[in-house]
KOLFILO-551108 format. One line per 2 residues: number of its first residue (from 0); their letters; for each residue x, y, z of N, C-alpha, C, O. Coordinates in pm, 1 decimal. Atoms other than C-alpha are relative to their C-alpha. Layout:
# residues N
NUM = A = X Y Z X Y Z X Y Z X Y Z ~ ... $
# end
This chain:
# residues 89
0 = XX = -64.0 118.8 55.2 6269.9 10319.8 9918.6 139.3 -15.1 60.2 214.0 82.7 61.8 ~ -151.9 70.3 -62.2 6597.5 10124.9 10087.3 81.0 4.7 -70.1 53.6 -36.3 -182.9 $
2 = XX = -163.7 2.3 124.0 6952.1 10166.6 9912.0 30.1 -142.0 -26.0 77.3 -213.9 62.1 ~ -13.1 145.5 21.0 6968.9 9837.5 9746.6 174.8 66.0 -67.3 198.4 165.0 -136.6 $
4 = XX = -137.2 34.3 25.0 7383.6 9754.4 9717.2 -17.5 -43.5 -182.4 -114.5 -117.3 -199.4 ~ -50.8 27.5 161.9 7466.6 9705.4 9288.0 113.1 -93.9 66.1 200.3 -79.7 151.9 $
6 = XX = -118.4 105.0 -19.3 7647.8 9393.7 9281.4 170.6 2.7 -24.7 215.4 28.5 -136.4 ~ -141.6 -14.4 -8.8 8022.8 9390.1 9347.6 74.1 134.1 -6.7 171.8 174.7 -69.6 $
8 = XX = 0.2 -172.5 -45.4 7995.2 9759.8 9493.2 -36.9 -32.9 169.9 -90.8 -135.3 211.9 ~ 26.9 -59.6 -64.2 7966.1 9875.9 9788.9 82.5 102.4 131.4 201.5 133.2 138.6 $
10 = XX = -102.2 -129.8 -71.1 8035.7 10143.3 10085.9 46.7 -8.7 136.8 20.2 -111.8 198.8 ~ -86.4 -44.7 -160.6 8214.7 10244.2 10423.0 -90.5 117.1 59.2 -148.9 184.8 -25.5 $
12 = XX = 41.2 -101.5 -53.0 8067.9 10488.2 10638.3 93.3 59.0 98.0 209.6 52.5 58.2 ~ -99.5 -112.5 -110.0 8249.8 10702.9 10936.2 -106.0 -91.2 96.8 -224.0 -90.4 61.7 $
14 = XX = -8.1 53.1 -114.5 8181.7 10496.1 11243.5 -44.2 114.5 136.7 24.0 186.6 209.5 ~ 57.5 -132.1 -91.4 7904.5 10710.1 11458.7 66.2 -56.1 154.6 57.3 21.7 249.6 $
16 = XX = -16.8 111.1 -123.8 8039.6 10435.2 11753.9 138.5 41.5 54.5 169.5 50.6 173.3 ~ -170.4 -27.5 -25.1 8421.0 10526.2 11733.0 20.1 108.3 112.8 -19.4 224.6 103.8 $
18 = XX = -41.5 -83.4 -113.5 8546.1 10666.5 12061.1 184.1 -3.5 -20.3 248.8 -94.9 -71.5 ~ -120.3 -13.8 3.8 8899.8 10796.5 12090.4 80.4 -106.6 95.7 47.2 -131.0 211.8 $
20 = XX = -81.8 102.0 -104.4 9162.2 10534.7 12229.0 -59.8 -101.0 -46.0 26.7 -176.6 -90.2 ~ 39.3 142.5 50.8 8938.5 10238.3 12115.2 53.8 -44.7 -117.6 117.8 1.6 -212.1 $
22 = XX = -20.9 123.4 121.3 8961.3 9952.2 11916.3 -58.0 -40.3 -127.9 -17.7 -120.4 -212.2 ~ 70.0 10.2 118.8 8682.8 10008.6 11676.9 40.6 74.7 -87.8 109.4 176.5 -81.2 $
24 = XX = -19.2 -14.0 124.8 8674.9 10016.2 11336.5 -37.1 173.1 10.3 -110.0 223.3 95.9 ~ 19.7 -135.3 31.7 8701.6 10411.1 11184.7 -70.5 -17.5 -97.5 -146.8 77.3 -79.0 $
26 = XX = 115.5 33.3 75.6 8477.0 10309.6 10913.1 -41.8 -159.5 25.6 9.6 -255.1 83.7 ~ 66.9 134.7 -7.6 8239.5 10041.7 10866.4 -117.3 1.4 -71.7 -207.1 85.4 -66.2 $
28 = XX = 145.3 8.5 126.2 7985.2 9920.5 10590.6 52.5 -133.9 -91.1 160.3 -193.2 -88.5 ~ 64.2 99.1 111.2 7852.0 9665.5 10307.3 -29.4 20.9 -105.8 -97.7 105.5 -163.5 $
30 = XX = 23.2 -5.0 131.0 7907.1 9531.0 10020.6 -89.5 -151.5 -51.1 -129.7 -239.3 25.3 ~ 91.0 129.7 62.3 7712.2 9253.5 9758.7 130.8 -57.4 -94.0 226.7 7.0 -136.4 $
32 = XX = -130.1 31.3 95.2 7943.4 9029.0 9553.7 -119.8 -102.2 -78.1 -196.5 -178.0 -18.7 ~ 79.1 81.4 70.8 7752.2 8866.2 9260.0 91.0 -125.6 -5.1 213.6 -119.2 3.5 $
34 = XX = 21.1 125.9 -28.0 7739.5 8480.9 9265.6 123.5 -76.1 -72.6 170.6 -185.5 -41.5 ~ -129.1 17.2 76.2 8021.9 8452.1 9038.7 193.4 89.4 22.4 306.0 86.5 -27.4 $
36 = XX = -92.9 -32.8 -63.7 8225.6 8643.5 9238.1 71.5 -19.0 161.3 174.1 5.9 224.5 ~ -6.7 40.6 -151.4 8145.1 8510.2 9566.3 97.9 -164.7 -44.6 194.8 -209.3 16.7 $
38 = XX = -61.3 76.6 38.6 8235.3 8208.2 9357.1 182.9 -55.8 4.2 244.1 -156.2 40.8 ~ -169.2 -28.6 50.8 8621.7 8320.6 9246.9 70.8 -4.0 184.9 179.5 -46.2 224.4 $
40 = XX = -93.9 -7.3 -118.6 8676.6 8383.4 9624.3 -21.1 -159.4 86.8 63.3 -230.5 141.5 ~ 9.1 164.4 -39.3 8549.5 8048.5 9740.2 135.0 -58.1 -64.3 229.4 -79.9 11.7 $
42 = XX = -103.3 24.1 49.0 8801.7 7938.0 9476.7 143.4 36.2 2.8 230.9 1.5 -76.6 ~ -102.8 8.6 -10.2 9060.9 8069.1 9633.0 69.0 169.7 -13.7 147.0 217.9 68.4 $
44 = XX = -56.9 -84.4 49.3 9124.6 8407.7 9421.2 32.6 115.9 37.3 -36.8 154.3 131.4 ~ -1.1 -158.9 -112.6 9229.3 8749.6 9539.4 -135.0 96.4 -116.4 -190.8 94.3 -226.2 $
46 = XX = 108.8 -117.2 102.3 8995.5 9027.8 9435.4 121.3 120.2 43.2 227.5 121.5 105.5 ~ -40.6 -145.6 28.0 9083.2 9377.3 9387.0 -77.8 51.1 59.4 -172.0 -19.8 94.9 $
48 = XX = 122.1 -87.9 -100.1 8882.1 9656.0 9585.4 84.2 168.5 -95.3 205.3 189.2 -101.7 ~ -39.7 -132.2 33.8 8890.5 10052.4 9394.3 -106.7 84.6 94.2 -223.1 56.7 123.1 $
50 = XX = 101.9 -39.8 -81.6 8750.8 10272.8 9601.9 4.7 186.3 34.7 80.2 253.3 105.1 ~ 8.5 -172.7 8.2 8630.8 10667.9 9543.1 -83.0 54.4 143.1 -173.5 -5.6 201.0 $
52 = XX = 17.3 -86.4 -76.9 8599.7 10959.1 9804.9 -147.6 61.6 -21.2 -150.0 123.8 -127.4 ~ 116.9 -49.6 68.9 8216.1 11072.6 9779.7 -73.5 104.4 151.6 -22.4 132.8 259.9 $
54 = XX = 69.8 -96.2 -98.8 7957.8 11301.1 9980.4 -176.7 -21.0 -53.0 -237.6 12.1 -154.7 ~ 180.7 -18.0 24.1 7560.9 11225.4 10032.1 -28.3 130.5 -23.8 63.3 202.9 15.1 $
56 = XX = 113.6 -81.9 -6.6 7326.2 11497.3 9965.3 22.3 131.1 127.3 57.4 248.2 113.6 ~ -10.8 -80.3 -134.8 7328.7 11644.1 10328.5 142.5 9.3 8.1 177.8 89.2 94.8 $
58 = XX = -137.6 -41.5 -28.1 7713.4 11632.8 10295.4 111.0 -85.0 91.5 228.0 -52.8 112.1 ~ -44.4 94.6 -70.3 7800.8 11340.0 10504.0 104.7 -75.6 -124.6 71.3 -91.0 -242.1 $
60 = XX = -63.9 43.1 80.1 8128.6 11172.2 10372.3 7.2 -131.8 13.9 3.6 -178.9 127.6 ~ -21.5 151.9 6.4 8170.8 10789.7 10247.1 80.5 -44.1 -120.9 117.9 15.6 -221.9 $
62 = XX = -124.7 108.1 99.5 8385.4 10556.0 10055.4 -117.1 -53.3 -84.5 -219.0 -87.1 -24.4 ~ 61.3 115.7 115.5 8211.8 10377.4 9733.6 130.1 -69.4 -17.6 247.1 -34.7 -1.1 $
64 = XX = -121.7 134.6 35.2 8391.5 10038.7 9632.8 -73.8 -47.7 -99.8 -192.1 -31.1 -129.5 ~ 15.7 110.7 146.0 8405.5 9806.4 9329.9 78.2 -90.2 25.5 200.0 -72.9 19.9 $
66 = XX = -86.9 142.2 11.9 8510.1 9450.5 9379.2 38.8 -34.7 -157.0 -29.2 12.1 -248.3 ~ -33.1 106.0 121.2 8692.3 9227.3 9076.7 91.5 -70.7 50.2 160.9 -46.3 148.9 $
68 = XX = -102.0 76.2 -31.1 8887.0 8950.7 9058.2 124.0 40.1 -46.6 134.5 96.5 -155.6 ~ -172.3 -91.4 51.2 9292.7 9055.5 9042.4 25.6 -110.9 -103.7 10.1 -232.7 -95.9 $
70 = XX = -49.5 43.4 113.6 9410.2 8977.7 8729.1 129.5 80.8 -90.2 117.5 165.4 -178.8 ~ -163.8 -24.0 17.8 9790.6 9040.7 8661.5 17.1 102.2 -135.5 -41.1 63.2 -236.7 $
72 = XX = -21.7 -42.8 90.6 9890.6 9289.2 8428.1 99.0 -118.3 -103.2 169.5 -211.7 -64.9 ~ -99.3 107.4 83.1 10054.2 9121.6 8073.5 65.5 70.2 -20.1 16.0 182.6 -11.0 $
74 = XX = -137.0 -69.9 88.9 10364.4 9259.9 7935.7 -87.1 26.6 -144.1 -172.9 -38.1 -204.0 ~ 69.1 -118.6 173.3 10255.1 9494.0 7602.5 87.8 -98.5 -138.7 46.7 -112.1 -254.0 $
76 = XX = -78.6 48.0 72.1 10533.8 9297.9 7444.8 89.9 -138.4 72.2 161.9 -148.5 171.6 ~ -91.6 119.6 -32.0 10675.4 8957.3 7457.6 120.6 23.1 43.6 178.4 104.0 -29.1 $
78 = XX = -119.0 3.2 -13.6 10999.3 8927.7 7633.4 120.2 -39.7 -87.3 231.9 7.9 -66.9 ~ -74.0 46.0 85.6 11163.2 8738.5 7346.0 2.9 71.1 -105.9 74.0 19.2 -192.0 $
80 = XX = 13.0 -104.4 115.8 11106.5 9010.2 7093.7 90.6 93.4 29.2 167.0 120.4 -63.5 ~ -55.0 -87.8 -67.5 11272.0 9267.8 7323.1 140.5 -45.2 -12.3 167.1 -119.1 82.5 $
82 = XX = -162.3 -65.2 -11.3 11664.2 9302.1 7250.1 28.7 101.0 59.7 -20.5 212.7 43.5 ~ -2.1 -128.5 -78.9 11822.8 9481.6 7503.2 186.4 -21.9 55.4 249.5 -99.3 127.3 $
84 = XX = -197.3 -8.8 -15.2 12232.0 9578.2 7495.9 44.6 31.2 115.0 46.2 148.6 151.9 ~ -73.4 -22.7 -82.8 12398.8 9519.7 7778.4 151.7 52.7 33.6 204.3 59.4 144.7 $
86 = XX = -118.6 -19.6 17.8 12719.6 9624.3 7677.7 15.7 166.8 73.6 -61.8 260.9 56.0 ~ -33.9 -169.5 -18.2 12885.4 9958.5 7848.3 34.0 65.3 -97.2 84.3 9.5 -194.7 $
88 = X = 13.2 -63.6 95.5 12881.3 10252.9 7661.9 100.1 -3.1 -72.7 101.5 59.9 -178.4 $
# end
């Protein structure tokens, strides 16, 4: 059975092609972006990419990834709540 890609995943490999001094890529691989994410980037949006250190079976090393769309951290606390003394000590 073929490694089917999980949507808005996927990996890098080590570049069997890469010669020293060249121009090619040091990794290289594919990912799937579900339809609502292929969407967000049509629209414009940045995504995010996280991406863990892993090892097949036989020991060969690769990158796993997880796409999302970037979405800004909020402040924990309103700015207008926050009093903050500027005065020297």
């Amino acid at each position: 059975m073929a490694y089917e890609i999980k949507e808005n995943n996927g990996s890098s490999w080590p570049n069997d092609y890469k010669k020293a001094g060249d121009s090619r890529p040091v990794m290289q691989g594919k990912f799937r972006l579900s339809k609502e994410l292929a969407q967000a980037v049509l629209d414009g949006k940045t995504l995010t990419i996280a991406s863990w250190s892993n090892r097949t079976e036989g020991g060969k090393k690769y990158l796993s990834h997880k796409f999302s769309v970037y979405e800004p951290k909020q402040n924990k606390v309103d700015e207008e709540e926050v009093e903050v003394d500027l005065a020297p000590f």
